[in-house]
PyMOL Python script that loads the backbone (N, CA, C, O; Angstrom):
from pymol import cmd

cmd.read_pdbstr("""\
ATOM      1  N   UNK A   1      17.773   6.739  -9.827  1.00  0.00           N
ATOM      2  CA  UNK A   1      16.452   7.056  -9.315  1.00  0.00           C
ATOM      3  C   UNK A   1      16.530   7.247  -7.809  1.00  0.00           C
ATOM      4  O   UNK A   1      17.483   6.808  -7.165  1.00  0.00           O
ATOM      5  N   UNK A   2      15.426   7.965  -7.203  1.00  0.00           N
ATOM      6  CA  UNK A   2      15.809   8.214  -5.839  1.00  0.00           C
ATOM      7  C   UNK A   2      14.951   7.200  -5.115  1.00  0.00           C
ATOM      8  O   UNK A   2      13.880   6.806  -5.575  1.00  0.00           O
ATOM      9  N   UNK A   3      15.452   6.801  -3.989  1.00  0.00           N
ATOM     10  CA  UNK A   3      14.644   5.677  -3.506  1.00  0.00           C
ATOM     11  C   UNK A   3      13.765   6.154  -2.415  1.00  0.00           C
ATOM     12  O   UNK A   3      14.201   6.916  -1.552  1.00  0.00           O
ATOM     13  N   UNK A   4      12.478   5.711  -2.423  1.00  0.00           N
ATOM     14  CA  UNK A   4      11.194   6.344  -1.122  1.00  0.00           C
ATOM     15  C   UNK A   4      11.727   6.177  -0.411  1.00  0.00           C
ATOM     16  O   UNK A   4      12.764   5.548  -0.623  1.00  0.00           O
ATOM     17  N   UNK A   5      11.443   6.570   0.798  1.00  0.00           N
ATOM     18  CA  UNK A   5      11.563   6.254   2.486  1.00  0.00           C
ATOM     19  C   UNK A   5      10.607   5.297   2.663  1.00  0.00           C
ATOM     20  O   UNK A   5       9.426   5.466   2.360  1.00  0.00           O
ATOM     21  N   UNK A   6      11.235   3.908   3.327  1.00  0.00           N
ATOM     22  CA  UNK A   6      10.062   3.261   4.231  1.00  0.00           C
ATOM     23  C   UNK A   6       9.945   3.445   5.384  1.00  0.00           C
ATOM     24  O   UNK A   6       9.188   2.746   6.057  1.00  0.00           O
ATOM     25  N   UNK A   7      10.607   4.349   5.855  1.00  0.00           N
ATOM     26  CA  UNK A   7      10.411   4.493   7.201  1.00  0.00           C
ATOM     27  C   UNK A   7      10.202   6.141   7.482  1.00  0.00           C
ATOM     28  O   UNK A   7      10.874   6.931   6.820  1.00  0.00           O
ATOM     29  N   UNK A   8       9.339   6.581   8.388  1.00  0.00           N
ATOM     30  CA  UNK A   8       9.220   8.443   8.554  1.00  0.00           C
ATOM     31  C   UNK A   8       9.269   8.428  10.449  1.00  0.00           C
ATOM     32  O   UNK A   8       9.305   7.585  11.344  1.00  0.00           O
ATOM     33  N   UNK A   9       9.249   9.511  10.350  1.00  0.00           N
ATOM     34  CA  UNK A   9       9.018   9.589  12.112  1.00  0.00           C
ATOM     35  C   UNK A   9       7.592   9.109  12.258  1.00  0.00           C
ATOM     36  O   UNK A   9       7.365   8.455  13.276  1.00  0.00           O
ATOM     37  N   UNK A  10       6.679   9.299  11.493  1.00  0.00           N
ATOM     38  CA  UNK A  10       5.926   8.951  12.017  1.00  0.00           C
ATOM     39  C   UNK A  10       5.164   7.731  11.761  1.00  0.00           C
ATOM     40  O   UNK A  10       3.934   7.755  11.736  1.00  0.00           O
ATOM     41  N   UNK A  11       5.896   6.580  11.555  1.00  0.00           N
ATOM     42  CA  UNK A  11       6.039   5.336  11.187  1.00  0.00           C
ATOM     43  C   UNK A  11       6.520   4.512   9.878  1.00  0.00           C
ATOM     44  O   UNK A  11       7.190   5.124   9.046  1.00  0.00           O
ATOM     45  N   UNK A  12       6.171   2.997   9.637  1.00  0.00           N
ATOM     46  CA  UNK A  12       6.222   2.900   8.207  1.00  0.00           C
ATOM     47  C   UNK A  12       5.481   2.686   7.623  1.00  0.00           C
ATOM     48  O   UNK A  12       4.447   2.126   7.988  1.00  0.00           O
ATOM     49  N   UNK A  13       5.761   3.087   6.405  1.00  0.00           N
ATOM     50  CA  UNK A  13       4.798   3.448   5.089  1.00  0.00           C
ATOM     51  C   UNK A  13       4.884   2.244   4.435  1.00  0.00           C
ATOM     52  O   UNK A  13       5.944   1.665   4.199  1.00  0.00           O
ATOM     53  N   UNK A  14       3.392   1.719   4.030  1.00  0.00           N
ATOM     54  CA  UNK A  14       2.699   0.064   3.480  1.00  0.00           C
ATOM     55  C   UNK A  14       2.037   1.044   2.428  1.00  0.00           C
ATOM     56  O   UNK A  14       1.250   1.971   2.617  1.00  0.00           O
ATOM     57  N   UNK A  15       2.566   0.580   1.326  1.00  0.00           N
ATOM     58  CA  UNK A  15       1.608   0.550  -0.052  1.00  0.00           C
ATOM     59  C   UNK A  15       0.562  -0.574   0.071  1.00  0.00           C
ATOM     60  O   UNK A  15       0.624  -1.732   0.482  1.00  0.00           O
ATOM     61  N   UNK A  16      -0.953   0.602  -0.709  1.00  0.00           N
ATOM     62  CA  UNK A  16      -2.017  -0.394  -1.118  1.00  0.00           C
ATOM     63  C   UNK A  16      -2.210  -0.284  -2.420  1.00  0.00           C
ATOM     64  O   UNK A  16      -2.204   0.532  -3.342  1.00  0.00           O
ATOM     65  N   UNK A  17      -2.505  -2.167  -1.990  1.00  0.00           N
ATOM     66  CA  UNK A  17      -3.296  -2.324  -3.366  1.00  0.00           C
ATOM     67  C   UNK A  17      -4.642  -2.821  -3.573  1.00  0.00           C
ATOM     68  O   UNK A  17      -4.726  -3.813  -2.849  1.00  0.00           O
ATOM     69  N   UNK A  18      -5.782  -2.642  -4.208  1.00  0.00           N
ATOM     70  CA  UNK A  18      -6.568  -3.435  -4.454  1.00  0.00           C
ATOM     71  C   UNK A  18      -7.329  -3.392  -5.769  1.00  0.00           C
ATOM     72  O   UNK A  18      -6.785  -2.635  -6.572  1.00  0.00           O
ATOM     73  N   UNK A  19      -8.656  -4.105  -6.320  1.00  0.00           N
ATOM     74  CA  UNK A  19      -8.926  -4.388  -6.695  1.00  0.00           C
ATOM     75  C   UNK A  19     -10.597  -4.386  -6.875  1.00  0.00           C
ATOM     76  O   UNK A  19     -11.288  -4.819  -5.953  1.00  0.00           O
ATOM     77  N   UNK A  20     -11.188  -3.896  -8.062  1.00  0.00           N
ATOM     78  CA  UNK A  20     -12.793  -3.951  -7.729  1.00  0.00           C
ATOM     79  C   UNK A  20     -13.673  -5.504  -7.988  1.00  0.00           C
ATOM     80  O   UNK A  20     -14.731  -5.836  -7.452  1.00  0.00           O
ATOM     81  N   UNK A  21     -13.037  -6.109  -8.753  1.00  0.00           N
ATOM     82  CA  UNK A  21     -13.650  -7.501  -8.913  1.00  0.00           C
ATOM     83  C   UNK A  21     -12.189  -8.859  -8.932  1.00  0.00           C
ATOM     84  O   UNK A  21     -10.999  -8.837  -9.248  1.00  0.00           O
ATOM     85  N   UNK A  22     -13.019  -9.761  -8.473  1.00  0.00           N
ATOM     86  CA  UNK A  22     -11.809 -11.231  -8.348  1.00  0.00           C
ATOM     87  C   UNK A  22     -11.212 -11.078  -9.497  1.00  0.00           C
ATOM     88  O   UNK A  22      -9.996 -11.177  -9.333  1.00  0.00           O
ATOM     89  N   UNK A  23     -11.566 -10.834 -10.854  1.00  0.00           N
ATOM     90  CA  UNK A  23     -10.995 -11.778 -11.417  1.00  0.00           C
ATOM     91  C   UNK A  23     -10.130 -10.616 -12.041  1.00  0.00           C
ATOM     92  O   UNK A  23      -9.331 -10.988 -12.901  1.00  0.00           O
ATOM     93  N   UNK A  24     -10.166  -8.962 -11.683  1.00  0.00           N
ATOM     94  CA  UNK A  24      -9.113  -8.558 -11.771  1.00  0.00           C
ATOM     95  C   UNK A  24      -7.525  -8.416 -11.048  1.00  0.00           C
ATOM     96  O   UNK A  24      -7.157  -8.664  -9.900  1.00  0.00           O
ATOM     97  N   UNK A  25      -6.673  -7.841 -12.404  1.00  0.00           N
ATOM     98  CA  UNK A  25      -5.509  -8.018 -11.511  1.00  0.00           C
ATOM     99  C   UNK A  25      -5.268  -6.664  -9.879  1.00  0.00           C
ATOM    100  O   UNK A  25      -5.983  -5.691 -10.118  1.00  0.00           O
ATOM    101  N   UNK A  26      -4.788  -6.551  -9.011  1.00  0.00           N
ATOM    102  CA  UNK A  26      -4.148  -5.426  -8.253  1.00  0.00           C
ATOM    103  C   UNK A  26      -3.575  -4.317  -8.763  1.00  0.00           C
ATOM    104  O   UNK A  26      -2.705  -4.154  -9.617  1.00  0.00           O
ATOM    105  N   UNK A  27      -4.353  -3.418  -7.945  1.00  0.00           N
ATOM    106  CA  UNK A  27      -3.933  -1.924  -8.492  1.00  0.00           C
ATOM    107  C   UNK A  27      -2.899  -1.232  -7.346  1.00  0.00           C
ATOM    108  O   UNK A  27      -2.780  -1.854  -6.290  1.00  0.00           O
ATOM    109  N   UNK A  28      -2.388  -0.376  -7.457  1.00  0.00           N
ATOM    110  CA  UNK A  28      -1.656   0.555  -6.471  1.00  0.00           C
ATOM    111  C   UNK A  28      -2.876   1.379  -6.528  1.00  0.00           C
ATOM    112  O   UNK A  28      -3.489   1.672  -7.555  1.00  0.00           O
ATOM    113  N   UNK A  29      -3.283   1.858  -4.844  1.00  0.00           N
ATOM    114  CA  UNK A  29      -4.095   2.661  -4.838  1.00  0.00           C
ATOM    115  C   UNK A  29      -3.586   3.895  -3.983  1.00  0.00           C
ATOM    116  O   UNK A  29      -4.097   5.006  -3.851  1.00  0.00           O
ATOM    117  N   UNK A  30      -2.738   3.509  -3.587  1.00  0.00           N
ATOM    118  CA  UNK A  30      -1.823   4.705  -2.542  1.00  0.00           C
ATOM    119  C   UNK A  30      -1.013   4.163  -1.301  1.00  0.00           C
ATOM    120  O   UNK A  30      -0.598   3.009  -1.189  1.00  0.00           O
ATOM    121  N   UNK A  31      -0.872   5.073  -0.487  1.00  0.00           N
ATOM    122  CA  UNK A  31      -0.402   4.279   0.860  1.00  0.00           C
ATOM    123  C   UNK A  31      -0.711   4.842   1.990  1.00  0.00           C
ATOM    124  O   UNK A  31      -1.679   5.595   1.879  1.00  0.00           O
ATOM    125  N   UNK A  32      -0.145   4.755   3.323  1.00  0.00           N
ATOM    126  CA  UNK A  32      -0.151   5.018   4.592  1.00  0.00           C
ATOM    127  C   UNK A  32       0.905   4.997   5.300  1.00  0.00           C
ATOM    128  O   UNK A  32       1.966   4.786   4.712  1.00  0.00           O
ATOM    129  N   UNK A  33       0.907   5.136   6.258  1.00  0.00           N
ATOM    130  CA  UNK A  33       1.543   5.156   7.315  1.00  0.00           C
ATOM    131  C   UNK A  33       1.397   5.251   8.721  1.00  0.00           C
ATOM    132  O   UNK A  33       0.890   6.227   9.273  1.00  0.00           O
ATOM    133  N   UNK A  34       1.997   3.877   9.531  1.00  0.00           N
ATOM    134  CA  UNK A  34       1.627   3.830  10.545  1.00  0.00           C
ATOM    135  C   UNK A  34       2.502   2.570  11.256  1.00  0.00           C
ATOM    136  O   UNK A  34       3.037   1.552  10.816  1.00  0.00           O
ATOM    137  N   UNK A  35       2.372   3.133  12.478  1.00  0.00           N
ATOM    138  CA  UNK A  35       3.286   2.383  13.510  1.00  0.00           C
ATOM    139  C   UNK A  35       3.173   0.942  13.966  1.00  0.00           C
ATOM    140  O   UNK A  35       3.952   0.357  14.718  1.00  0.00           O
ATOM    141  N   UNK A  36       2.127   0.482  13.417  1.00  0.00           N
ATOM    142  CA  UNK A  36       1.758  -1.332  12.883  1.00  0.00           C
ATOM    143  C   UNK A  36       1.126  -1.705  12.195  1.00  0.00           C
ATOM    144  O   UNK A  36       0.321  -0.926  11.683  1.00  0.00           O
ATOM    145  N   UNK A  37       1.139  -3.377  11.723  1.00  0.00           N
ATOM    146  CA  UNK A  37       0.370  -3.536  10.444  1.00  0.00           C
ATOM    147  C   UNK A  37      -0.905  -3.499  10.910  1.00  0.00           C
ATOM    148  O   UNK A  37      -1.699  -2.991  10.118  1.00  0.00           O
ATOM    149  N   UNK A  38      -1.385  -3.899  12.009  1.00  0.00           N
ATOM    150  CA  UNK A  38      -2.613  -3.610  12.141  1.00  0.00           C
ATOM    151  C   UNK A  38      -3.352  -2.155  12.590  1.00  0.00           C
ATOM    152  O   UNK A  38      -4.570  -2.095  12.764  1.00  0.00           O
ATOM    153  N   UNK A  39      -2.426  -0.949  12.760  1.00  0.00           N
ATOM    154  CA  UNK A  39      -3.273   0.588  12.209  1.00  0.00           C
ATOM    155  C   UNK A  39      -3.289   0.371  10.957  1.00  0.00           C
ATOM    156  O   UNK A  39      -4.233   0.568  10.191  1.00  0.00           O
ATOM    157  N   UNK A  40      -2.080  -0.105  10.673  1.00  0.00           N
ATOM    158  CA  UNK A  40      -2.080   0.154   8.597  1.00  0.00           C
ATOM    159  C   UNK A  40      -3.031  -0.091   8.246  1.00  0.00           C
ATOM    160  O   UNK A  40      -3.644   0.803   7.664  1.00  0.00           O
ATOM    161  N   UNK A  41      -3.697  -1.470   8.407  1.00  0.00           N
ATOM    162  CA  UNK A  41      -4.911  -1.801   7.812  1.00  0.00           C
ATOM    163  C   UNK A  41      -6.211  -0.937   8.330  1.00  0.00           C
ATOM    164  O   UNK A  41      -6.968  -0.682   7.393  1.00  0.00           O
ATOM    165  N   UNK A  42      -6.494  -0.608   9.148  1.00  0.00           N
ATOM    166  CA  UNK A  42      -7.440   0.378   9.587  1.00  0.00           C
ATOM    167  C   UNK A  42      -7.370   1.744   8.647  1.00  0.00           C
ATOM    168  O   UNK A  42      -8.398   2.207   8.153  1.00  0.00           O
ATOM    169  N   UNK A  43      -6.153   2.309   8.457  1.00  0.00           N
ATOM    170  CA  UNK A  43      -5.764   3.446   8.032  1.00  0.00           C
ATOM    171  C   UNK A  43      -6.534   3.068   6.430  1.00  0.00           C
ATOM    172  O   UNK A  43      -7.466   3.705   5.939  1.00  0.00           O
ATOM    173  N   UNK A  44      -5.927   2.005   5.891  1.00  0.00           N
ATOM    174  CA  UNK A  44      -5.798   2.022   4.194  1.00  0.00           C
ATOM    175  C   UNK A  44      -7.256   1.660   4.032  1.00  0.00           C
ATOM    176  O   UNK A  44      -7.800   2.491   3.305  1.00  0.00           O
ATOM    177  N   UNK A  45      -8.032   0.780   4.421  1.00  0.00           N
ATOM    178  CA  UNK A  45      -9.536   0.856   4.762  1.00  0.00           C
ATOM    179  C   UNK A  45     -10.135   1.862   5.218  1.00  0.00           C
ATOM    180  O   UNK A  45     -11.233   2.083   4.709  1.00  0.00           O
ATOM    181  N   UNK A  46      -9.730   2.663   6.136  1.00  0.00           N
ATOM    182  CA  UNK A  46     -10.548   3.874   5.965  1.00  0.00           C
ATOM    183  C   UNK A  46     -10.196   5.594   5.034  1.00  0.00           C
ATOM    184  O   UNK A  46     -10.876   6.575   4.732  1.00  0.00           O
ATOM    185  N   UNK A  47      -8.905   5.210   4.884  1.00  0.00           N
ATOM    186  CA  UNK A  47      -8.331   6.619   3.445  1.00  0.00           C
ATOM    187  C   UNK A  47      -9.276   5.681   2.128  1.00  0.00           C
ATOM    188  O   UNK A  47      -9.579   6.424   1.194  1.00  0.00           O
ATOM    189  N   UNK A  48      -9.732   4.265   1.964  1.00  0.00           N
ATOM    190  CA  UNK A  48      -9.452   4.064   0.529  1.00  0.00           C
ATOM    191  C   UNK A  48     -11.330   3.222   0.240  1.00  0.00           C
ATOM    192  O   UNK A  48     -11.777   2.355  -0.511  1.00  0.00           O
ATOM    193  N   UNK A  49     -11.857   4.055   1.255  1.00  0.00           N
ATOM    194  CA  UNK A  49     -13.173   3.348   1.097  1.00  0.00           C
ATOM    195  C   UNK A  49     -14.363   3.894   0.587  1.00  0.00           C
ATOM    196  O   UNK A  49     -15.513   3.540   0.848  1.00  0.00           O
ATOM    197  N   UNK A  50     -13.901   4.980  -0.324  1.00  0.00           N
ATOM    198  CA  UNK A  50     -14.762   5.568  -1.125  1.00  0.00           C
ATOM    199  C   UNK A  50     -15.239   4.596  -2.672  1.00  0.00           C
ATOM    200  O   UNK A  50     -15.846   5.012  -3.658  1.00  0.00           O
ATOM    201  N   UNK A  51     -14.700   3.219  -2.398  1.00  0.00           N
ATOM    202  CA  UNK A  51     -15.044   1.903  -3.662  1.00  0.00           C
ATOM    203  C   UNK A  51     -15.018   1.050  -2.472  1.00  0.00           C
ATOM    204  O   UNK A  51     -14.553   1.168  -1.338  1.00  0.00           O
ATOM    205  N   UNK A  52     -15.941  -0.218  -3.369  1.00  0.00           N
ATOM    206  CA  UNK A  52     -16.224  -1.455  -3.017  1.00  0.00           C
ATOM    207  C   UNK A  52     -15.179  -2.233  -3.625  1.00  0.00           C
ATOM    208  O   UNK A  52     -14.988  -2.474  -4.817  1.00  0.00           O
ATOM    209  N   UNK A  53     -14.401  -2.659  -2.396  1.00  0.00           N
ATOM    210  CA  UNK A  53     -13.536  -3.613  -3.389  1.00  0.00           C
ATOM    211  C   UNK A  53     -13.309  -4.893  -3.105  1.00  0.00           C
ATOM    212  O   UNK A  53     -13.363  -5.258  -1.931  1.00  0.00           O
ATOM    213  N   UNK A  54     -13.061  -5.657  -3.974  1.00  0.00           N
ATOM    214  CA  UNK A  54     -13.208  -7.035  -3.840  1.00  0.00           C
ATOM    215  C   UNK A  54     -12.117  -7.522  -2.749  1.00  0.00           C
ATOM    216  O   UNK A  54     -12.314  -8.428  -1.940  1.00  0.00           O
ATOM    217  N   UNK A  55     -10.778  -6.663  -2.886  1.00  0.00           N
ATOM    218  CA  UNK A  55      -9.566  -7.524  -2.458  1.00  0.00           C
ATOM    219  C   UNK A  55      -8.882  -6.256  -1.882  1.00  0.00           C
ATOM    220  O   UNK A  55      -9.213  -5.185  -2.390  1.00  0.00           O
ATOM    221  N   UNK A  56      -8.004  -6.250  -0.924  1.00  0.00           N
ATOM    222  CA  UNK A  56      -7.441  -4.787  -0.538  1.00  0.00           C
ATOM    223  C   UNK A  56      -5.840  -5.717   0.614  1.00  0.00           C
ATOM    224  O   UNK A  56      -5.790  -6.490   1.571  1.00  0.00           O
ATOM    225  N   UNK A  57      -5.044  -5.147  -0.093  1.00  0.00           N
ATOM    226  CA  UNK A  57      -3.454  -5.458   0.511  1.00  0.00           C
ATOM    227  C   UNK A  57      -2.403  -4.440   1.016  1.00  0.00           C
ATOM    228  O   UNK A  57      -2.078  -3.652   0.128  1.00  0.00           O
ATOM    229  N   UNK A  58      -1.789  -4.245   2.193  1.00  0.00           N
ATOM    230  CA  UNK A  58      -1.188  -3.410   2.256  1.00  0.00           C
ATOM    231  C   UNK A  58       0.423  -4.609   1.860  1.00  0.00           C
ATOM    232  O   UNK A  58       0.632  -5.812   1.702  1.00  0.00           O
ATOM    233  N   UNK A  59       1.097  -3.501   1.858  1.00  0.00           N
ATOM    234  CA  UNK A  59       2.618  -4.153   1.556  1.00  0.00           C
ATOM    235  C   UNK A  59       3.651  -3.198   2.343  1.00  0.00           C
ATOM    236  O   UNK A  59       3.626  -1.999   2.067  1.00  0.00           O
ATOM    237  N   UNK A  60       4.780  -3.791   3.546  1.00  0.00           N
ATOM    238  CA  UNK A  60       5.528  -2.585   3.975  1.00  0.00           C
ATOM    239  C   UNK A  60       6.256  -2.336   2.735  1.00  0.00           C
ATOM    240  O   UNK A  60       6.610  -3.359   2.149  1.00  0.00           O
ATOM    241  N   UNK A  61       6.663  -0.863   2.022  1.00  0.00           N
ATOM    242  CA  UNK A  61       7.104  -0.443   1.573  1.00  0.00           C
ATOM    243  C   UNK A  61       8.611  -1.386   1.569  1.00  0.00           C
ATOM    244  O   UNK A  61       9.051  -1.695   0.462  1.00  0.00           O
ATOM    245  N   UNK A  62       9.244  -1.751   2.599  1.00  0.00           N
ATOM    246  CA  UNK A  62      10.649  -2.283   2.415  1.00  0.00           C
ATOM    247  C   UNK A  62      10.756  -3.472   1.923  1.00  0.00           C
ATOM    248  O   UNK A  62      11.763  -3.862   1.333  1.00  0.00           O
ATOM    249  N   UNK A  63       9.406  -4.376   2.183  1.00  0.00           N
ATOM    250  CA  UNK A  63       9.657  -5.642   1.635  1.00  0.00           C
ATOM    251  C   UNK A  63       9.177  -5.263  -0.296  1.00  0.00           C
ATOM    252  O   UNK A  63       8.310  -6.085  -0.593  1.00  0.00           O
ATOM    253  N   UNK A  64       9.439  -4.487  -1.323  1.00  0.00           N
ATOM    254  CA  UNK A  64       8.819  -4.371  -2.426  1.00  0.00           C
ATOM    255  C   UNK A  64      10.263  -4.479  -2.833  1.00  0.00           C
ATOM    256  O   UNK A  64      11.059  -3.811  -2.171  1.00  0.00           O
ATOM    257  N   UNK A  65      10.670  -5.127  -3.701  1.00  0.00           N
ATOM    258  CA  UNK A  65      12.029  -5.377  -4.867  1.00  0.00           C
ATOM    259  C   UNK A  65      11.658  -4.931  -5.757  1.00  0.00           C
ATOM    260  O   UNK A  65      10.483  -5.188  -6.021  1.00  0.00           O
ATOM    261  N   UNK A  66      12.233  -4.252  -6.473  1.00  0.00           N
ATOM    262  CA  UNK A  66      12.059  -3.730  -7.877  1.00  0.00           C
ATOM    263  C   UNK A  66      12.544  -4.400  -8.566  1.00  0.00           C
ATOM    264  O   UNK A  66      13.701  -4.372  -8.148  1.00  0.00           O
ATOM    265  N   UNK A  67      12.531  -5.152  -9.520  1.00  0.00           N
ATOM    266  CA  UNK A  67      13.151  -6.134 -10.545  1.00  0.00           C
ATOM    267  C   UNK A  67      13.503  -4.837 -11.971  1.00  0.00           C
ATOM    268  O   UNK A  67      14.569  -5.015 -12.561  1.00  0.00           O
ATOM    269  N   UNK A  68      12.841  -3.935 -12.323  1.00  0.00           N
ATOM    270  CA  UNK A  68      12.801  -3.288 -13.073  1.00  0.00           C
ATOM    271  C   UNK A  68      12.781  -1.760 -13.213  1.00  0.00           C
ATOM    272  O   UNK A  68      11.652  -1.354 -13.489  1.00  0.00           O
ATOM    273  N   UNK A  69      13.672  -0.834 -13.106  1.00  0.00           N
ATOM    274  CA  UNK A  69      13.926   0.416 -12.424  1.00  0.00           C
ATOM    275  C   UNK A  69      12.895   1.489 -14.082  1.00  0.00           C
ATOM    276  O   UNK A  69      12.862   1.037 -15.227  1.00  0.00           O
ATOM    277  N   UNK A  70      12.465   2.370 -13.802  1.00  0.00           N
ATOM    278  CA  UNK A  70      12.028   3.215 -14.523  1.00  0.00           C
ATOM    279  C   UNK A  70      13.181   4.158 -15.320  1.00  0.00           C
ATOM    280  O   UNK A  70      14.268   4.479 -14.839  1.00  0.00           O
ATOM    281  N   UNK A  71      12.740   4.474 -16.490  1.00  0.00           N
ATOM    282  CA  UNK A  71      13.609   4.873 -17.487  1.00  0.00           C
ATOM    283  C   UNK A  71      13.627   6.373 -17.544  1.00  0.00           C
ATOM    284  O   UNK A  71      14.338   6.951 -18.366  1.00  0.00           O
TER     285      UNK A  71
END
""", "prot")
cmd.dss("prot")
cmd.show_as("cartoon", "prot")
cmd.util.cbc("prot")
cmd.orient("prot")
């Protein structure tokens, strides 16, 4: 499998996730990119605020392990 880039010129890329109510689980909702975690969060809050959501996480792309590769 080919592996993403976490890193671009024009920063690194944090997957989001969130969620519309507590007591569901986290969704992948897309990502961003940007030159700290705190644009990231600005960025993924404002690309992903067309829902109300209960819970919203970015993740840098490099810290994600795959335990389980796609078939």
């Amino acid at each position: 499998m080919t592996e993403l880039p976490a890193r671009t010129p024009e920063g690194e890329v944090y997957e989001v996730f969130a969620k519309f109510k507590p007591e569901e689980p986290l969704h992948h909702v897309g990502n961003v990119i940007a030159t700290h975690p705190e644009l990231a969060s600005v960025y993924a809050a404002t690309l992903y605020n067309e829902w109300t959501w209960s819970e919203m996480i970015i993740v840098p792309r490099r810290e994600i392990v795959t335990l389980i590769e796609p078939a």
